[in-house]
N, C-alpha and C positions, 0 to 999 in steps of 0.2 A: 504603421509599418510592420509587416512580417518579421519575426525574428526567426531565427537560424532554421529551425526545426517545423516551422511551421507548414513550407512548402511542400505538396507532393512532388511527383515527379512529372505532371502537366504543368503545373504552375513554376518550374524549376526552367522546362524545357522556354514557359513566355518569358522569364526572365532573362534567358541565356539567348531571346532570337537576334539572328542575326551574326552568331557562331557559328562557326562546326556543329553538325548534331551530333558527335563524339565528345563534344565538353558538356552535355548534361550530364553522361553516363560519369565522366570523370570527377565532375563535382561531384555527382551522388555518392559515387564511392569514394572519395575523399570523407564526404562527412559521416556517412554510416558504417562502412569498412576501417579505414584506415582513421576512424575518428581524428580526425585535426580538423583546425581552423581552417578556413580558405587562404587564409597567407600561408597556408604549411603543406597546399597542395602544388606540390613542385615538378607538376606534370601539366600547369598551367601556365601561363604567360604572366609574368609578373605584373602588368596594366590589368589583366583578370582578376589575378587574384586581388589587389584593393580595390576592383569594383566592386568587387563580392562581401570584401569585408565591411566597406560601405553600406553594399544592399541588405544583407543577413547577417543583423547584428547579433549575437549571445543574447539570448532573453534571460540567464541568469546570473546576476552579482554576486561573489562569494562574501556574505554579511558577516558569516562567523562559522569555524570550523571545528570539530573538538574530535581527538582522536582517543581511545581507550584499548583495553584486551592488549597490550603492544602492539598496538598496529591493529589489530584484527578489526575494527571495528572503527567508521570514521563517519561520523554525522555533520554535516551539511544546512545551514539555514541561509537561503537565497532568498534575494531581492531580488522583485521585480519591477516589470519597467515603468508600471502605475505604483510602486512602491509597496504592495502587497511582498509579507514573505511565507515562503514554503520552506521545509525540512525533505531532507533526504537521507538516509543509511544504507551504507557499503557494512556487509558485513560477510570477513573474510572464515571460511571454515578450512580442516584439512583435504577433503574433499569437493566443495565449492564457492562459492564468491555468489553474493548475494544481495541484489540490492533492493529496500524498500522504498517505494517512491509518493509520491503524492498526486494527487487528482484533484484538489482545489485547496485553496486556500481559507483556511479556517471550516469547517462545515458545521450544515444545517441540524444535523441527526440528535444533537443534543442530548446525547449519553451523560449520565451523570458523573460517571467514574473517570472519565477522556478530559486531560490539557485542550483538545484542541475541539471539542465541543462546550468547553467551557468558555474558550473564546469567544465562539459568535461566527459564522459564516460570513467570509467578505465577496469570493465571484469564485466559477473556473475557471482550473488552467486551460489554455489552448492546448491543441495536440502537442505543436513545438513544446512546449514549458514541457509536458510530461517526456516527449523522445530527448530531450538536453539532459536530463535527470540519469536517464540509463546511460546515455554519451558519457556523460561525466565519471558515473561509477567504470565503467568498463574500460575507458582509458587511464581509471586509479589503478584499476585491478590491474591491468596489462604493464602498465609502468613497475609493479610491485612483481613480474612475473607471474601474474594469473589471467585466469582468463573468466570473465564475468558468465557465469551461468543460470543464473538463474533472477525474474525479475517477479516482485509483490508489489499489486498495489496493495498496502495498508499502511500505508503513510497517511497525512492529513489530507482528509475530507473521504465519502462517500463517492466512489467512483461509480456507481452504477446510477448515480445522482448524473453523474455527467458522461451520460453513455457514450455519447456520440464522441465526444474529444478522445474516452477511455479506451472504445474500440479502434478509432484511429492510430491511437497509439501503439494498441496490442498487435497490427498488423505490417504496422513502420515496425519495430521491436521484431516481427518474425518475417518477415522479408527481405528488408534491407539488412536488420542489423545480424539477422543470422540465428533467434533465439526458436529453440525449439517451443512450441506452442504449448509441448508438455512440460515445459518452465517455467512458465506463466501464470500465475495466479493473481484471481482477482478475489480480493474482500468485501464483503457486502452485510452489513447489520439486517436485511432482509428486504429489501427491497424488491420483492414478489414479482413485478411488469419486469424489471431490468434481468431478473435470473431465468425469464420465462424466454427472455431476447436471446441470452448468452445460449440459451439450448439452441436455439434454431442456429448459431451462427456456425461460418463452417470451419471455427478452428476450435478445438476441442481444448481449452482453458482449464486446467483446475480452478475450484469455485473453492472458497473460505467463508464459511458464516459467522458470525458476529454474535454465536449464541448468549452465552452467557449467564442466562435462567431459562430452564425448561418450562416454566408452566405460567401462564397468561399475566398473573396478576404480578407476581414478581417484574417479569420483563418487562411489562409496561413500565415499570421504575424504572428499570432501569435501562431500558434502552425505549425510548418513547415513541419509534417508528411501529411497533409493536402492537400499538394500540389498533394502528390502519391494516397492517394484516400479520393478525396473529397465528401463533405458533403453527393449529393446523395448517391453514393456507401455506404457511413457508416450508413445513417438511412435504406438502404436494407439490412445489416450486423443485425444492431440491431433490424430490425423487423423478420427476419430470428429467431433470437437469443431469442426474447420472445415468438415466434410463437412454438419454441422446446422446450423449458421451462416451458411456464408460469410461470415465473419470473418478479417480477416488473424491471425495468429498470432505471438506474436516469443519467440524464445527470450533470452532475459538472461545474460550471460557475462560475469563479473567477472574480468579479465584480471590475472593473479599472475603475477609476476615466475617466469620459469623453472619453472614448475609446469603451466600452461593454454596456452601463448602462443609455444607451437612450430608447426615446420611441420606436423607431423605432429595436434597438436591443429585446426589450423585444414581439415586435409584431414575429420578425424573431423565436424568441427562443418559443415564444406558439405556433406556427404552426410545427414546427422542433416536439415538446414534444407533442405534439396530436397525430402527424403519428403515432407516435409510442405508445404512451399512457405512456410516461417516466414522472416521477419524477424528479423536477429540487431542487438540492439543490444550495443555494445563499453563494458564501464566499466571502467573504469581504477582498479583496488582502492585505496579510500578504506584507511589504517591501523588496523589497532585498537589496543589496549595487549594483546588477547590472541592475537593470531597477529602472530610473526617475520617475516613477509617483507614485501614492498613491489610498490606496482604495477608492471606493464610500464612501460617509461619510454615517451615518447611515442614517440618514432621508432617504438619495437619497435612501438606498440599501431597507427598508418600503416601498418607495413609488414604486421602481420596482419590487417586489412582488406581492402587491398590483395590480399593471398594469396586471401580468403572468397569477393571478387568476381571475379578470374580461374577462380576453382571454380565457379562460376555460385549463389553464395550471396548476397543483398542484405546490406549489413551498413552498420551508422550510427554513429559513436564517440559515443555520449552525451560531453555534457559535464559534470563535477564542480560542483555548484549547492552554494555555500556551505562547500566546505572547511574555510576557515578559523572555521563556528559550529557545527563538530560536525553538517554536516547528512545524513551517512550516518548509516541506518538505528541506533538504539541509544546513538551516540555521545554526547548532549546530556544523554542521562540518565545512562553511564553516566561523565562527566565532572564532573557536577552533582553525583551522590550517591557521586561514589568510589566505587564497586561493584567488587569485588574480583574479579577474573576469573582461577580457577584452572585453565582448561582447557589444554589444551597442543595446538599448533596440529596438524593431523592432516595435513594435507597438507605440514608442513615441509622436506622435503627435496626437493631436486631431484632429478631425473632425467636422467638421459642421453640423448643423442638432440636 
């Protein structure tokens, strides 16, 4: 069976034959505008509305919630309806509301440093599972008096892994639900064929790369997609991909204690982020239970910014949203269900230099 979100608006209209063709439009906008349930769409016929809540069930169960920042900041691990779970973060600023969301459960990509590559990949989500994820943040937000603006996939799993669900999504999320297309950012650890797709398509996405290590043999540690198309091939992807856009670009660098966070990594990473004219944001590695080592401490992760922009690199030290409730990627689920993580961390050893 279909859950809530999974329907377009053909498949809305076969469900609804035999109405008014004024109750498709009305459901649509009931679930994507006025986000509510179909029992809360009070513009329909009460014998409608619980055939609806019958036909399109929630494809997500709220398994466990944790909220931090006071409030600012509220992560989400859902159950689904083959009992797979996903994580979700709402994360509130003074300027906007922010949600990250997920595109599969558990993923393939196998980063050494990632909770949720240390998991194991179980399937993708449907379109539905990913449009219920932004439903849910942007009717927090609205209840809290904001308004949801801006939506990331870097939640769990590789979304360009599941294009076809991701761009579904990204088109429900800018049509129905209203999100400017220049709110949208999709994450990608490099997956070369899927950023090659995003350029041709016709709504201009911001792109996030999943760099991490600048030069071939490192990244193959630690991000192992790397090995299939390495570094050059992926800054020709992503100079392709601002070149069809005009989209800024940011590459993503999760800063590891004595592994990513030398001088010599931060020379690799200003020349990598010039080609291209990318944005680096700085994150200061959240722990997992399956990789030994620890973030740059703060000074060090200052002074390698510092280093990025004397190189003529722009770079921003994200800040750590939720630490303390498990709100890096994987963490909430895999603290919830004790999931056992036998990998061994690939990038473990330092280096010299």
């Amino acid at each position: 069976m279909p859950t809530r979100y999974d329907l377009d608006r053909d498949a809305l209209a076969e469900l609804l034959d035999g109405e008014p063709r004024y109750r498709v439009e009305q459901v649509w906008q009931g679930l994507h505008e006025q986000l509510v349930d179909p029992s809360e769409i009070t513009n329909l016929p009460k014998a409608l509305r619980a055939r609806l809540t019958d036909a399109l069930p929630a494809a997500l169960a709220r398994e466990a919630e944790s909220v931090s920042d006071a409030g600012d900041t509220v992560k989400w691990l859902w159950r689904l309806g083959d009992g797979a779970t996903v994580e979700t973060v709402l994360m509130h600023y003074p300027e906007r509301a922010t949600v990250c969301v997920s595109s599969q459960a558990g993923c393939a990509m196998a980063c050494s440093f990632c909770a949720t590559g240390q998991a194991g990949f179980e399937r993708h989500l449907t379109t539905g599972e990913i449009v219920e994820q932004v439903v849910v943040a942007a009717r927090t937000a609205r209840a809290s008096g904001r308004r949801l603006s801006n939506v990331v996939f870097m939640g769990m799993g590789e979304p360009l892994a599941n294009y076809d669900a991701t761009w579904a999504a990204v088109e429900r999320i800018h049509g129905a639900i209203g999100l400017s297309a220049r709110h949208v950012t999709i994450s990608t650890v490099g997956l070369v064929p899927g950023i090659e797709r995003l350029a041709a398509e016709s709504l201009p996405v911001n792109l996030a790369v999943s760099l991490h290590a600048a030069n071939d043999e490192l990244r193959d540690e630690l991000v192992p997609v790397n090995r299939r198309y390495p570094i050059a091939r992926l800054l020709e992807a992503c100079r392709a991909h601002v070149d069809a856009t005009r989209r800024r670009l940011s590459f993503e660098w999760a800063l590891i204690d004595g592994i990513n966070d030398r001088d010599r990594d931060a020379a690799e990473l200003a020349e990598a982020a010039r080609s291209v004219r990318a944005h680096v944001n700085l994150i200061p590695l959240n722990p997992t239970p399956g990789y030994a080592v620890r973030g740059t401490p703060p000074a060090r992760v200052q002074a390698f910014r510092r280093r990025l922009e004397e190189l003529g690199a722009n770079a921003t030290v994200r800040r750590n949203r939720g630490t303390d409730i498990d709100a890096a990627c994987g963490q909430l689920r895999a603290n919830h269900e004790a999931t056992p993580v036998r990998l061994r961390p690939r990038a473990g050893r330092r280096r010299a230099g």
